[in-house]
C-alpha positions, -999 to +999 in steps of 0.1 A: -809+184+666-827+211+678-854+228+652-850+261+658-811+259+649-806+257+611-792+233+594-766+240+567-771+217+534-739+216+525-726+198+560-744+169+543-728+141+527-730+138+491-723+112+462-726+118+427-721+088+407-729+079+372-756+053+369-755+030+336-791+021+337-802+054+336-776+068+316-772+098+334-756+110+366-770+102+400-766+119+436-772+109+469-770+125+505-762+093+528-784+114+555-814+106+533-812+073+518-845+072+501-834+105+478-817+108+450-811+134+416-805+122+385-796+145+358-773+151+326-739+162+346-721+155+378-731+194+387-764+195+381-769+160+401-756+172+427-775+209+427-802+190+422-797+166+452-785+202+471-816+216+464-839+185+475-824+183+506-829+219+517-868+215+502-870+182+523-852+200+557-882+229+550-908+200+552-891+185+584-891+214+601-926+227+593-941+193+601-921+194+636-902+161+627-865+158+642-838+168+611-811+139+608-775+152+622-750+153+591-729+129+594-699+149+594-713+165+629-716+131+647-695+118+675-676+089+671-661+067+699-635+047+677-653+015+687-681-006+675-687-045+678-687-067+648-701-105+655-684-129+628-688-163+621-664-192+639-642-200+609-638-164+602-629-155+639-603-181+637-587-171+601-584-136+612-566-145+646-542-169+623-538-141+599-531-115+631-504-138+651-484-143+618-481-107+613-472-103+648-502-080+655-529-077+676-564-090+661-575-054+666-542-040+651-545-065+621-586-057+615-582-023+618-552-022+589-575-043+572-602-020+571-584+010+560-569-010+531-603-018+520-616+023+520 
């Protein structure tokens, strides 16, 4: 991403979630793994987590470091590789042929089950 083009914080992605041990609310920005907000409501979290990110983008940029591309700006082919084990390779196939479905076809309605 080029520095001189600005980057707008709210193209991030965000979580707020409420986190037991702390007994408050937490938000994240999957961009930045290593942040995170933690405060009394799910608004303020994510204000918070808002306003760290722009702060941190600022430091990036002055210190001439590449800015991460949101997430929700990235190109995606539609394919990646996943390496299972053996027995796993072979239940899936099972599980695919009695379905009458490809293994693609069966993993792939798999997936979106499970998001």
């Amino acid at each position: 991403m080029s520095q001189t083009q600005a980057v707008d914080v709210s193209r991030y992605t965000y979580r707020v979630t409420w986190s037991v041990e702390d007994g408050e609310f937490v938000a994240t920005c999957a961009e930045f793994p290593s942040l995170s907000w933690l405060a009394d409501s799910q608004s303020a979290a994510l204000k918070g987590m808002v306003d760290l990110v722009a702060d941190t983008l600022a430091d990036l940029t002055a210190e001439g470091e590449a800015l991460p591309e949101p997430l929700s700006q990235r190109s995606y082919s539609g394919k990646f590789n996943l390496r299972v084990g053996e027995s796993l390779h072979r239940r899936l196939a099972i599980q695919a042929a009695e379905e009458r479905l490809s293994l693609n076809q069966y993993v792939v309605r798999r997936l979106s089950e499970a998001s």
